[in-house]
Backbone as ProteinMPNN parsed JSONL, in Angstrom:
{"seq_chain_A": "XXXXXXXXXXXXXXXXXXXXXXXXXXXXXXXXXXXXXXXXXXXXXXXXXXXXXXXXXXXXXXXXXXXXXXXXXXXXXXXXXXXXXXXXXXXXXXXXXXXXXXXXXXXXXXXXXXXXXXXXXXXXXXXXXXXXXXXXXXXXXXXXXXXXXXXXXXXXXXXXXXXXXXXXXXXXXXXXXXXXXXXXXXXXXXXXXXXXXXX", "coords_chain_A": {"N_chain_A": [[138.744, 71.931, 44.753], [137.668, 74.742, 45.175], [134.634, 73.4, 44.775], [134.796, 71.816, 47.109], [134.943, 73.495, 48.864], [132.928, 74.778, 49.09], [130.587, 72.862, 49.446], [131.589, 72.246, 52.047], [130.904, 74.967, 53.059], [128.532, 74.784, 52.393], [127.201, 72.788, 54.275], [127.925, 73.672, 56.23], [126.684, 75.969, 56.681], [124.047, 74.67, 56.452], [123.576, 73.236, 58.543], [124.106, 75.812, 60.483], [121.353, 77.13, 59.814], [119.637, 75.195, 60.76], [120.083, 74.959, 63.203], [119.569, 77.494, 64.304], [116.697, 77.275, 63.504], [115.933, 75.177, 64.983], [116.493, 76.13, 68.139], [118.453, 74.903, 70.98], [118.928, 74.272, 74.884], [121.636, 75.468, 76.25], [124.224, 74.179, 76.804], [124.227, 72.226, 75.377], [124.183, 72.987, 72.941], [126.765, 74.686, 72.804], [128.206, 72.399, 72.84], [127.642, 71.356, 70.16], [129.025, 73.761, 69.177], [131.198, 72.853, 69.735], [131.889, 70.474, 68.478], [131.379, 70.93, 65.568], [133.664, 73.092, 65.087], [136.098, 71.17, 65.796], [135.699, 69.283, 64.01], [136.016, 71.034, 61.331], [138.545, 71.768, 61.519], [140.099, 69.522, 61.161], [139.798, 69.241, 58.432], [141.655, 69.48, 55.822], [142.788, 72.805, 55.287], [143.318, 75.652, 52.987], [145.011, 78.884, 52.962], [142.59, 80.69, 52.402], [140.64, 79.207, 53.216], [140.976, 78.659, 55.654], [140.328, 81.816, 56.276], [137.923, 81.726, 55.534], [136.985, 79.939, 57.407], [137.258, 81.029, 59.808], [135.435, 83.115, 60.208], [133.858, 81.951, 59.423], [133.354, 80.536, 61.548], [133.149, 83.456, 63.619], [130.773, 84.439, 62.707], [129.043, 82.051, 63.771], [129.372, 82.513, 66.335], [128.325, 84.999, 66.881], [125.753, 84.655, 66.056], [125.749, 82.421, 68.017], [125.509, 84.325, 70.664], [123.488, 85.7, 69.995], [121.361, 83.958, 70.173], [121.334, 83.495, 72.775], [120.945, 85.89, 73.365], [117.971, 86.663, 72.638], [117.343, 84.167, 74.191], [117.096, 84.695, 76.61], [115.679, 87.202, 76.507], [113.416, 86.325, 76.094], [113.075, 84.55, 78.042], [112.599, 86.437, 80.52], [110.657, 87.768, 79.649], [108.781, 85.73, 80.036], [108.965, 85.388, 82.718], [108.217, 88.194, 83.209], [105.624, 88.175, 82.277], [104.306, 86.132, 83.694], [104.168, 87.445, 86.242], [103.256, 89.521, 85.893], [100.448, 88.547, 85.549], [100.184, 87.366, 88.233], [100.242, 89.502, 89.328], [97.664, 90.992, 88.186], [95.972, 89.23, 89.377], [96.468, 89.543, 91.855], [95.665, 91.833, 92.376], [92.918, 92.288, 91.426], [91.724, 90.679, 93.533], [92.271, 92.584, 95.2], [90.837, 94.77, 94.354], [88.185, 93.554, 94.63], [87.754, 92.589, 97.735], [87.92, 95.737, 98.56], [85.635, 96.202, 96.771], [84.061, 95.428, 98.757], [84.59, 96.385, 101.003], [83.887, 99.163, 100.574], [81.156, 98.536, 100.117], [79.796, 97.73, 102.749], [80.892, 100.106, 104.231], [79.429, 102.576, 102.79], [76.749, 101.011, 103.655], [76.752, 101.498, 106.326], [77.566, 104.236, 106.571], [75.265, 105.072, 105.734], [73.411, 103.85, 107.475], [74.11, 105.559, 109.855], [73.786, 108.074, 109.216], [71.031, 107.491, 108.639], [70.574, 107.355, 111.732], [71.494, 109.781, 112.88], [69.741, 111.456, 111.825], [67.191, 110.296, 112.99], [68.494, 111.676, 115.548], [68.112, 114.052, 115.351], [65.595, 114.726, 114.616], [64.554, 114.001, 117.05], [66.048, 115.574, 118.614], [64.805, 118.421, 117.79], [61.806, 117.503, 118.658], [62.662, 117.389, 121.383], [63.128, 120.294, 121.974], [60.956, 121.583, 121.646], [59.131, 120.738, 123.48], [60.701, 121.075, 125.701], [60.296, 124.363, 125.505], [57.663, 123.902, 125.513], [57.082, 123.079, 128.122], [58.494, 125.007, 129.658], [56.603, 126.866, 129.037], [54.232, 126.329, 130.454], [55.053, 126.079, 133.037], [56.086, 129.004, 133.266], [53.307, 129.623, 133.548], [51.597, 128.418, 135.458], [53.377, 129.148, 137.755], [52.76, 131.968, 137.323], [49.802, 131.646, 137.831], [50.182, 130.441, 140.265], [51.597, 132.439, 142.292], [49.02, 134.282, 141.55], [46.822, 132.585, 143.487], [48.591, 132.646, 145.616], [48.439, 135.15, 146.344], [45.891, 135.965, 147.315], [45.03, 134.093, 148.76], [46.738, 134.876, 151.001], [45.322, 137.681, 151.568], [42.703, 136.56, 151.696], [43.016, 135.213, 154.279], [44.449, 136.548, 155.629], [42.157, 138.226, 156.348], [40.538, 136.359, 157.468], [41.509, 135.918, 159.795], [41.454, 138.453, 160.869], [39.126, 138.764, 161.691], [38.41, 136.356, 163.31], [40.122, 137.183, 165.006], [38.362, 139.186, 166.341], [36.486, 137.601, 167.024], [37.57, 136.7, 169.009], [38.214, 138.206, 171.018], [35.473, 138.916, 171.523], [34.187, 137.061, 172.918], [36.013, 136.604, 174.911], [35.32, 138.85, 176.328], [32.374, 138.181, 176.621], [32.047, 136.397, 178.947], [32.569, 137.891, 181.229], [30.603, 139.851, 181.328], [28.476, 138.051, 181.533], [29.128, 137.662, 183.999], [28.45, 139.87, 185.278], [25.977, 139.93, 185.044], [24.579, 137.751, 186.411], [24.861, 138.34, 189.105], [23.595, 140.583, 189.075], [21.35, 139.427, 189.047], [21.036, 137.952, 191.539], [21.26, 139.355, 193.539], [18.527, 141.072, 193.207], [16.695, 139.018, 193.912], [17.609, 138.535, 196.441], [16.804, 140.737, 197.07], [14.24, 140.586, 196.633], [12.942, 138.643, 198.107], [13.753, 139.499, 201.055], [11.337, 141.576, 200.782], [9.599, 140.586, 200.988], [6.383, 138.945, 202.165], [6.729, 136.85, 204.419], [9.581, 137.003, 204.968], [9.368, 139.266, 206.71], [8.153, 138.513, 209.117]], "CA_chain_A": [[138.876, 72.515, 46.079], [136.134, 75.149, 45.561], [133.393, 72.546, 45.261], [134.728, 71.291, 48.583], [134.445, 74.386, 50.547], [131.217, 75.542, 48.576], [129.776, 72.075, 49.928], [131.6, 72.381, 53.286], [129.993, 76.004, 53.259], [126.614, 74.523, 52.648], [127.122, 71.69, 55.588], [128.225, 74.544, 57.967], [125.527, 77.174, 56.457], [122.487, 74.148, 56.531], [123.827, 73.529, 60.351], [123.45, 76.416, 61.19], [120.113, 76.938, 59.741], [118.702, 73.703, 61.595], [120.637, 75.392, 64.913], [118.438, 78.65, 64.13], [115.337, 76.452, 63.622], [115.814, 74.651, 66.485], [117.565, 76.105, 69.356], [118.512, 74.157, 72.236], [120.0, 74.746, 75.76], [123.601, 76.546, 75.953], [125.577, 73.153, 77.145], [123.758, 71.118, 73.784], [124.606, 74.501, 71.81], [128.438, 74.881, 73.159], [129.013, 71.406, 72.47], [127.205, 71.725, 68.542], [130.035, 74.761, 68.144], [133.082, 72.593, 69.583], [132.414, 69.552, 67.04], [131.597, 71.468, 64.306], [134.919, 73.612, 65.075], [136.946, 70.197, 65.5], [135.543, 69.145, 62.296], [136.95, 71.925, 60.5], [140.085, 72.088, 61.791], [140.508, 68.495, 61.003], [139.977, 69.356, 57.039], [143.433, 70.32, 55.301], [142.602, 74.355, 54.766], [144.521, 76.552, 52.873], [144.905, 80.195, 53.82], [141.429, 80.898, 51.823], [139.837, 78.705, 54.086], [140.958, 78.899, 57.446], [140.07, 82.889, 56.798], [136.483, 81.322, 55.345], [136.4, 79.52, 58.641], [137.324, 82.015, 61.092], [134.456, 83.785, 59.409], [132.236, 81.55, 60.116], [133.144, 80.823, 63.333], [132.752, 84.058, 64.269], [129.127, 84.625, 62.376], [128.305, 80.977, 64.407], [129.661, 82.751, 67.731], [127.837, 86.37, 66.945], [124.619, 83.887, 65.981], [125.145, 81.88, 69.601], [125.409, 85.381, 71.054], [121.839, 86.373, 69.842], [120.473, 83.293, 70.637], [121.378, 83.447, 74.104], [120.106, 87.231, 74.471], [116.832, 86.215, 72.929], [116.584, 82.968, 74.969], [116.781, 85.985, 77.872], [114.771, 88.148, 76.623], [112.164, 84.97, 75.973], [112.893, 83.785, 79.776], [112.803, 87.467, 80.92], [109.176, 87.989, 79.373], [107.893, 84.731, 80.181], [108.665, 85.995, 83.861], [107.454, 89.444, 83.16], [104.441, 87.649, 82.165], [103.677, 85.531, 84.942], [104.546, 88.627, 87.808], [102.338, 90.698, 85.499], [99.215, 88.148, 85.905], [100.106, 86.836, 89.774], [100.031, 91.051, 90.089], [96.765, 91.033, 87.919], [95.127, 88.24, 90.303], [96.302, 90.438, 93.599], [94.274, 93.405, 92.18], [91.177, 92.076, 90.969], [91.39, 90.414, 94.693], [92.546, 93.842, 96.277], [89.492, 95.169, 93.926], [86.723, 93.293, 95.161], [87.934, 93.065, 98.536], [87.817, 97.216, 98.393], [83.989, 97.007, 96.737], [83.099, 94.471, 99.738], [84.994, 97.199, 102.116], [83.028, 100.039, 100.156], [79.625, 98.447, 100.21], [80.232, 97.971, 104.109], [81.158, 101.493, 104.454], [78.41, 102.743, 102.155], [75.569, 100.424, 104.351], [77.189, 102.368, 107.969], [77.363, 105.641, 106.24], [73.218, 105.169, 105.507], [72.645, 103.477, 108.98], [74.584, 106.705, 110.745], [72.868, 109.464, 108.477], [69.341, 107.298, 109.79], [70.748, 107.393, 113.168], [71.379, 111.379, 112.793], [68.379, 112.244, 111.581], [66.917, 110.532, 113.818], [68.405, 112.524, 116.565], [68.158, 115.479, 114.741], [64.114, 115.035, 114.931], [64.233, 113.681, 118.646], [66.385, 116.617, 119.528], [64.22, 119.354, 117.402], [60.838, 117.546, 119.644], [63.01, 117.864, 122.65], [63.415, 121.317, 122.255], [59.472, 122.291, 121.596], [58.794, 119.859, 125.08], [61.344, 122.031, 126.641], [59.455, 125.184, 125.1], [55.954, 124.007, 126.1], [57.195, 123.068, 129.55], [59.074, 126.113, 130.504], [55.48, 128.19, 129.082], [53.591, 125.958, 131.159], [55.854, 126.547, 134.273], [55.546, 130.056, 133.856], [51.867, 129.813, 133.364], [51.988, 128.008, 136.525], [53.905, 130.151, 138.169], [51.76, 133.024, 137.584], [48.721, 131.053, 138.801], [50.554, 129.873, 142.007], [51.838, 133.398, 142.284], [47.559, 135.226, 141.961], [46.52, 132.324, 144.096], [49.027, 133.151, 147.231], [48.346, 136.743, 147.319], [44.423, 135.564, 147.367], [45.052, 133.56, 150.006], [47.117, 135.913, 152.073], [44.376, 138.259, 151.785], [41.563, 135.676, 152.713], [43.748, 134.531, 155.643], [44.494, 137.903, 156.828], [40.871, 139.007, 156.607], [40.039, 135.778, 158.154], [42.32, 136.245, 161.056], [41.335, 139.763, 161.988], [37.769, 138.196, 162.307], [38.553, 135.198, 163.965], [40.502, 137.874, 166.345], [37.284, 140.159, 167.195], [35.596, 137.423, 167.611], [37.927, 135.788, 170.02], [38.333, 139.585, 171.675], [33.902, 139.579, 172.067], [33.975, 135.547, 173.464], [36.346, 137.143, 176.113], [34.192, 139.737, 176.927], [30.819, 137.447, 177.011], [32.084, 136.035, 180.783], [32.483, 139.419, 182.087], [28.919, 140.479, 181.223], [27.404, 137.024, 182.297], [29.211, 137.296, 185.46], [27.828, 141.024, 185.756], [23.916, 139.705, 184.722], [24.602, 136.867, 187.085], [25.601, 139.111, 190.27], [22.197, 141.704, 189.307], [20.15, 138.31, 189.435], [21.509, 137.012, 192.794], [21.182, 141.413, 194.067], [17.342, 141.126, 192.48], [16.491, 137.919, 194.11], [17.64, 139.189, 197.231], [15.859, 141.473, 197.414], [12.481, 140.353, 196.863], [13.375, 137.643, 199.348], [13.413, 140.433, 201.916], [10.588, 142.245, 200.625], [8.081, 139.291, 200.827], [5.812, 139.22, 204.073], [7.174, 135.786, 204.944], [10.636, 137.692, 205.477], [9.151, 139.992, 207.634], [7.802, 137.751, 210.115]], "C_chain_A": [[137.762, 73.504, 46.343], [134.94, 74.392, 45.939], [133.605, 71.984, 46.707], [134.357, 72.249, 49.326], [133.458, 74.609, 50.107], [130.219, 73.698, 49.334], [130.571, 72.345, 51.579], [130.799, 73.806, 53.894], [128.633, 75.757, 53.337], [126.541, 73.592, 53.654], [126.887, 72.75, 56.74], [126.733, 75.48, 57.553], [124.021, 76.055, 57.114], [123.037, 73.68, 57.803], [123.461, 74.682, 61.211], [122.097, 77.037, 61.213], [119.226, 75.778, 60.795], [119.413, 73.763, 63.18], [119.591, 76.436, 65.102], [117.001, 77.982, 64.4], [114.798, 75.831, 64.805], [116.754, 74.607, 67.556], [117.406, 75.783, 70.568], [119.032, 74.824, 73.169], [121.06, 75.072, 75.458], [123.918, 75.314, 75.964], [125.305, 72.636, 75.591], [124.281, 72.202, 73.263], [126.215, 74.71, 71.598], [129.0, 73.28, 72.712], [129.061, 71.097, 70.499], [128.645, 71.974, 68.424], [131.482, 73.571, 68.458], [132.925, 71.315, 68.843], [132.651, 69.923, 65.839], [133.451, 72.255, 64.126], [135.921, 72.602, 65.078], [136.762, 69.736, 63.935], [136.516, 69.946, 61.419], [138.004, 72.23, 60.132], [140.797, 70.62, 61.13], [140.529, 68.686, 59.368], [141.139, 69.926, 56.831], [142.297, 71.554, 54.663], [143.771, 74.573, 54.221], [143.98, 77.858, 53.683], [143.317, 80.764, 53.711], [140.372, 80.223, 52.607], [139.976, 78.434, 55.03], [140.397, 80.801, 57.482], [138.333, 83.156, 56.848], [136.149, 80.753, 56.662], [136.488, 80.102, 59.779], [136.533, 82.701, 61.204], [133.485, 83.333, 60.079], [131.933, 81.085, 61.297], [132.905, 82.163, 63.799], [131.038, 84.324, 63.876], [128.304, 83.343, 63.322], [128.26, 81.588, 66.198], [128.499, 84.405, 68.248], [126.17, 85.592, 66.842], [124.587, 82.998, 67.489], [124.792, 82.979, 70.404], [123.939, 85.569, 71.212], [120.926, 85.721, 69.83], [120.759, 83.333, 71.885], [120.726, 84.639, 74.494], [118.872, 86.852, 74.304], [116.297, 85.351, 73.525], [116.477, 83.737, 76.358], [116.245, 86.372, 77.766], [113.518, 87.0, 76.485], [112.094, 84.861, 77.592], [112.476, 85.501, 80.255], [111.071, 88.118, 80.868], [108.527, 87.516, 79.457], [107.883, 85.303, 81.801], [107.626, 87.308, 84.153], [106.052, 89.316, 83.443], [103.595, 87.163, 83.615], [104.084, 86.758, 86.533], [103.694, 89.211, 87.102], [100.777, 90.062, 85.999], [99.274, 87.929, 87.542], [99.608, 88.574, 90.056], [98.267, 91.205, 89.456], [95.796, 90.4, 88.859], [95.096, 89.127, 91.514], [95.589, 91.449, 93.414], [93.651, 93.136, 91.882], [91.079, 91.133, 92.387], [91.203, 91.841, 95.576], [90.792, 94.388, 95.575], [88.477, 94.643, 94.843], [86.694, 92.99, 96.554], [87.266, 94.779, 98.818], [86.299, 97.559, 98.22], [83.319, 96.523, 97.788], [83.222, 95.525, 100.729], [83.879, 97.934, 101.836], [81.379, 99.901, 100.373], [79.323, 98.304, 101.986], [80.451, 98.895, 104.948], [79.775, 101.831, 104.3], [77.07, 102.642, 103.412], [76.388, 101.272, 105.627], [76.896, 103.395, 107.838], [75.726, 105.766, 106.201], [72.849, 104.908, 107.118], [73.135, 105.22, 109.873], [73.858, 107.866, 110.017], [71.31, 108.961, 108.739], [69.291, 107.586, 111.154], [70.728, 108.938, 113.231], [70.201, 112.082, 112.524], [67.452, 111.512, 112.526], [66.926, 111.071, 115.317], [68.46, 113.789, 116.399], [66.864, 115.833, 115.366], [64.003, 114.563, 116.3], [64.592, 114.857, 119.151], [65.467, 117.842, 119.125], [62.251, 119.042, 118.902], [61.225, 117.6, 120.956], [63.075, 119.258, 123.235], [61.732, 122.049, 122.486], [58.951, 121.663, 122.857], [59.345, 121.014, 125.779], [60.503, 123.11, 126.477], [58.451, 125.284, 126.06], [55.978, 123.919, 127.304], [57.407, 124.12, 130.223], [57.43, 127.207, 130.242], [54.599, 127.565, 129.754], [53.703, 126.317, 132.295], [55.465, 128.004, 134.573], [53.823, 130.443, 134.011], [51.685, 129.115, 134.969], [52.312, 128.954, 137.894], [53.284, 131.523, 138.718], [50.796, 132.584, 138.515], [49.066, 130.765, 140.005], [50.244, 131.587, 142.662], [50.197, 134.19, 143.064], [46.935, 134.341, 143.759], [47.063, 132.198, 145.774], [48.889, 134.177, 147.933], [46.665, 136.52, 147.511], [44.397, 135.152, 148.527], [45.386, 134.15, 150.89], [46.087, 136.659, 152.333], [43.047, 137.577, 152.393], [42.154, 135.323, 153.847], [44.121, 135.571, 156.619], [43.387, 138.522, 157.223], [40.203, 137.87, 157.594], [40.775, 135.826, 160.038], [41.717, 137.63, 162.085], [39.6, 139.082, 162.124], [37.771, 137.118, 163.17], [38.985, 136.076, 165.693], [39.536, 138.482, 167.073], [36.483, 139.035, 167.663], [35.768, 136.576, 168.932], [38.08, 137.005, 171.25], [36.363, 139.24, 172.652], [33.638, 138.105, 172.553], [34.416, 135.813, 174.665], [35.705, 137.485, 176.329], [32.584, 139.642, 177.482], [31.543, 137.219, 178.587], [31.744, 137.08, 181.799], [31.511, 139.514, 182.181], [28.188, 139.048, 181.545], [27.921, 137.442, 183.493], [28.326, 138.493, 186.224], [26.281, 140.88, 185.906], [23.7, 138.78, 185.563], [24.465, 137.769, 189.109], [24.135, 139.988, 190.334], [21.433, 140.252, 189.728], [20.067, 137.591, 190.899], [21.323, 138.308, 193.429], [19.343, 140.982, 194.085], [16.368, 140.16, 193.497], [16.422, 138.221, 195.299], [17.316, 139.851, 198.192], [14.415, 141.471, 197.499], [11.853, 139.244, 198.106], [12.739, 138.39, 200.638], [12.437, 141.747, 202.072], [9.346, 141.284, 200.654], [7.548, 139.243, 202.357], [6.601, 137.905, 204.41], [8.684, 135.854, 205.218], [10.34, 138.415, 206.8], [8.985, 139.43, 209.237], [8.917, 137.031, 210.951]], "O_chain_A": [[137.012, 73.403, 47.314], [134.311, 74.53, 46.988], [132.63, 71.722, 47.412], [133.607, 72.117, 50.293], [132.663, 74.709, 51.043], [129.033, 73.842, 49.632], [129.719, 72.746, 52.372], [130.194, 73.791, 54.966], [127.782, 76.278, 54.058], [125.374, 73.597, 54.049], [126.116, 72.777, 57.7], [125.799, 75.501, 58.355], [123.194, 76.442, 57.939], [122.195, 74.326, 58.426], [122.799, 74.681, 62.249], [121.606, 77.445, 62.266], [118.176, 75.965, 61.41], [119.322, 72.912, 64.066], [118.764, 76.294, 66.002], [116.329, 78.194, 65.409], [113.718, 75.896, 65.393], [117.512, 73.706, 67.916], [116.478, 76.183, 71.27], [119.617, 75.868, 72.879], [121.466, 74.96, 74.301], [123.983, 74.987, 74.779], [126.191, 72.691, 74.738], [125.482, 71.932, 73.239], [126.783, 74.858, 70.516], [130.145, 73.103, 72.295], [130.013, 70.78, 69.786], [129.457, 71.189, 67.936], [132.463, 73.435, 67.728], [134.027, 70.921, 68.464], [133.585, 69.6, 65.105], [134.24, 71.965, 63.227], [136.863, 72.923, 64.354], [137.536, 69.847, 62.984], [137.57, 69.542, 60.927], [138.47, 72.708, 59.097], [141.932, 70.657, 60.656], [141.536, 68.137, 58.919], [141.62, 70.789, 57.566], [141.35, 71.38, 53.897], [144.871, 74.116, 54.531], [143.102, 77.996, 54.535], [142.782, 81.233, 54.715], [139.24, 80.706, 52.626], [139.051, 77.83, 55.572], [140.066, 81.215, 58.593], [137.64, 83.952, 57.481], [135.038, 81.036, 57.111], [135.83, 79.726, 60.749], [136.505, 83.241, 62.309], [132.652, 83.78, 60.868], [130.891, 81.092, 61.952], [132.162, 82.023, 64.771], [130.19, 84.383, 64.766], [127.119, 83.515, 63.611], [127.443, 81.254, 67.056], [128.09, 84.766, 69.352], [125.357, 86.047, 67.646], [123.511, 82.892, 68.077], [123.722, 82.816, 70.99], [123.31, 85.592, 72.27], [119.791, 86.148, 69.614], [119.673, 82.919, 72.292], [120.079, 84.735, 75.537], [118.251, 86.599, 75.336], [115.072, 85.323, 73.647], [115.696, 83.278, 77.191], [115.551, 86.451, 78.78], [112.552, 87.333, 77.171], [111.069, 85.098, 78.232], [111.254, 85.361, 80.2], [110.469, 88.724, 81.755], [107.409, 87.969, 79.21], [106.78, 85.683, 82.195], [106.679, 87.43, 84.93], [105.376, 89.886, 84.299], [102.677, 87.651, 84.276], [104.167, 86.416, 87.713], [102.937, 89.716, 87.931], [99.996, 90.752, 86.654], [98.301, 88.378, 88.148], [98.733, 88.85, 90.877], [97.495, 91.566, 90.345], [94.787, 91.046, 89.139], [94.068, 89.444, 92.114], [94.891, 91.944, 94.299], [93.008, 94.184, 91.831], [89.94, 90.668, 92.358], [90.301, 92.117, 96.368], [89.769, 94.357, 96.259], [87.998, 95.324, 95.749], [85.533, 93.055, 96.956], [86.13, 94.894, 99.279], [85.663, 98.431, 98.812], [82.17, 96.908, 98.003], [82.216, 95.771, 101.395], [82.861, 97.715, 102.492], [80.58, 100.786, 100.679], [78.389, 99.015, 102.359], [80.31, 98.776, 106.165], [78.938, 101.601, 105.173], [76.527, 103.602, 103.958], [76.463, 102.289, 104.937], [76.089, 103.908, 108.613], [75.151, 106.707, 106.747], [72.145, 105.643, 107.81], [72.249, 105.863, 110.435], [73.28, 108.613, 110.807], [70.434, 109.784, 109.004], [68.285, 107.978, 111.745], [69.697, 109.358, 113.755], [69.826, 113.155, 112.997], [66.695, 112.35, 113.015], [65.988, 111.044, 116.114], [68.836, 114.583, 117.261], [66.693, 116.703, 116.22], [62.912, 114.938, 116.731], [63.872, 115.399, 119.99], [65.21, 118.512, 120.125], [61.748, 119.882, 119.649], [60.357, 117.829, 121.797], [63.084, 119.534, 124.435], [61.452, 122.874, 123.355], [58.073, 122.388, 123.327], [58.639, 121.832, 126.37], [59.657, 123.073, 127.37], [58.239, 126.093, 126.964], [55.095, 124.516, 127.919], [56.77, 124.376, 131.244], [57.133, 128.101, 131.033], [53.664, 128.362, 129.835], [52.749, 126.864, 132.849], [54.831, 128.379, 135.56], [53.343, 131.445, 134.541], [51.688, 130.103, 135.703], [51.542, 129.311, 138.786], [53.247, 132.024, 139.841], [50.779, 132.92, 139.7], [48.209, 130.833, 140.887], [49.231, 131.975, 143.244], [50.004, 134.529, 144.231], [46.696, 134.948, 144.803], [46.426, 131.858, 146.771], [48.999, 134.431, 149.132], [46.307, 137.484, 148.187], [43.775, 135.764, 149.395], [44.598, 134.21, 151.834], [45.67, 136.457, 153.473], [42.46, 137.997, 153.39], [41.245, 135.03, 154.624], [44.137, 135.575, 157.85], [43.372, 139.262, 158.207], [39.413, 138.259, 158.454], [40.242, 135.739, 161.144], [41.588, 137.796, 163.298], [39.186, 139.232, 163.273], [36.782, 137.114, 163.902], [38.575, 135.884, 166.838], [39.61, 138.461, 168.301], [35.759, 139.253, 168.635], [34.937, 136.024, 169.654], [38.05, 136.615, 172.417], [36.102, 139.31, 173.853], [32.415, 137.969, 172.564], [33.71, 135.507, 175.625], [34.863, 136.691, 176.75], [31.881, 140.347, 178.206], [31.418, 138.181, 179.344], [30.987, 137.126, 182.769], [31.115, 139.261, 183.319], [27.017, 139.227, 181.88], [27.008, 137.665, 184.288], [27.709, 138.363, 187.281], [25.54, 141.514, 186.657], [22.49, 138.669, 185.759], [23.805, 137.323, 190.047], [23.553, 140.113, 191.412], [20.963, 140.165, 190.863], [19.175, 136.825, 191.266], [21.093, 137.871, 194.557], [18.948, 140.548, 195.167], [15.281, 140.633, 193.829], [15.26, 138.3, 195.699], [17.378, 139.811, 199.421], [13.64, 142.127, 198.195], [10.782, 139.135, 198.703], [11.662, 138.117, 201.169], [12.504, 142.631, 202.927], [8.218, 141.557, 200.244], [8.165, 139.452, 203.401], [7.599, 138.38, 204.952], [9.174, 134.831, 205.697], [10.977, 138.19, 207.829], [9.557, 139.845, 210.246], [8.609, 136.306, 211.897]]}, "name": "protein", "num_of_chains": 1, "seq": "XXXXXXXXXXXXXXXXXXXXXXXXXXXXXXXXXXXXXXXXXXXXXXXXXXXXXXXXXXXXXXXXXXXXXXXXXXXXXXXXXXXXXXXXXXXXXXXXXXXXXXXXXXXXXXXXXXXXXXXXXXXXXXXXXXXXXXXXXXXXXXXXXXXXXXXXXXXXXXXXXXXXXXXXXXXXXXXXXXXXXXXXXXXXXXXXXXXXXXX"}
């Protein structure tokens, strides 16, 4: 009777070795435990070996147990896995996306700091234009300025001459008419002083 259960012990022990070795889906797995468990039951036990087989049913049930968490934690990390790379792929896209943004940026930021400086130096020669204009203006200015009171003065000096001499143009008629009047008196008179008057 020992040699029987010490070989039914090694049937059930090298079973479940070659269950360990190669573990299958749960349904193939659940059906394994309920032949092997019919099996067993079908051997005449005594008390010594129904407490040997309750035994090892439970070590076969605590062994499906911990193949089912590790076939979870296996499925669980094979997921992990593949969400860890699909997430790896979206960031080395988001990445180089980001350096295409950056170099895009970058090239604007240079064009706008050329654009600034060049209105930096347009506005700095706008300001020395303005400068030279406004000292031109007053230079200008002045000169208008000497050359109106110049003029006033030539224009007023020309005026009071223009006036005397429009005053002594009057006054020529008068004195012809007076040198005119002795000559026609003069004339006159010799007229009536000539023998051929007398007569």
């Amino acid at each position: 009777m020992n040699a029987a259960c010490k070989k039914r012990g090694s049937v059930a022990q090298d079973e479940r070795e070659v269950g360990m070795a190669n573990p299958r889906s749960d349904p193939e797995m659940d059906k394994d435990m309920e032949d092997l468990t019919k099996g067993l039951e079908e051997l005449s036990e005594s008390p010594e070996e129904k407490s040997k087989r309750a035994l090892l049913h439970s070590h076969l049930e605590q062994q499906h147990h911990l193949i089912c968490i590790l076939k979870k934690k296996a499925d669980d990390a094979r997921k992990r896995c593949r969400g860890l790379e699909q997430l790896n792929v979206e960031l080395e896209n988001l990445r180089t996306e980001d350096a295409v943004k950056m170099k895009s940026q970058m090239q604007r930021i240079q064009y706008l700091e050329k654009c600034f400086m060049d209105l930096a130096k347009s506005h700095e020669q706008m300001v020395q234009f303005k400068n030279e204009h406004r000292k031109q203006h007053m230079q200008l200015w002045e000169e208008n300025k000497c050359l109106r009171q110049e003029n006033e003065k030539l224009f007023s000096q020309a005026g009071r001459e223009k006036e005397a001499k429009v005053l002594q143009l009057a006054a020529q008629p008068g004195k012809l008419l007076q040198q005119v009047e002795s000559l026609q008196k003069n004339m006159c008179l010799r007229e009536l002083q000539s023998p051929g008057a007398r007569k």
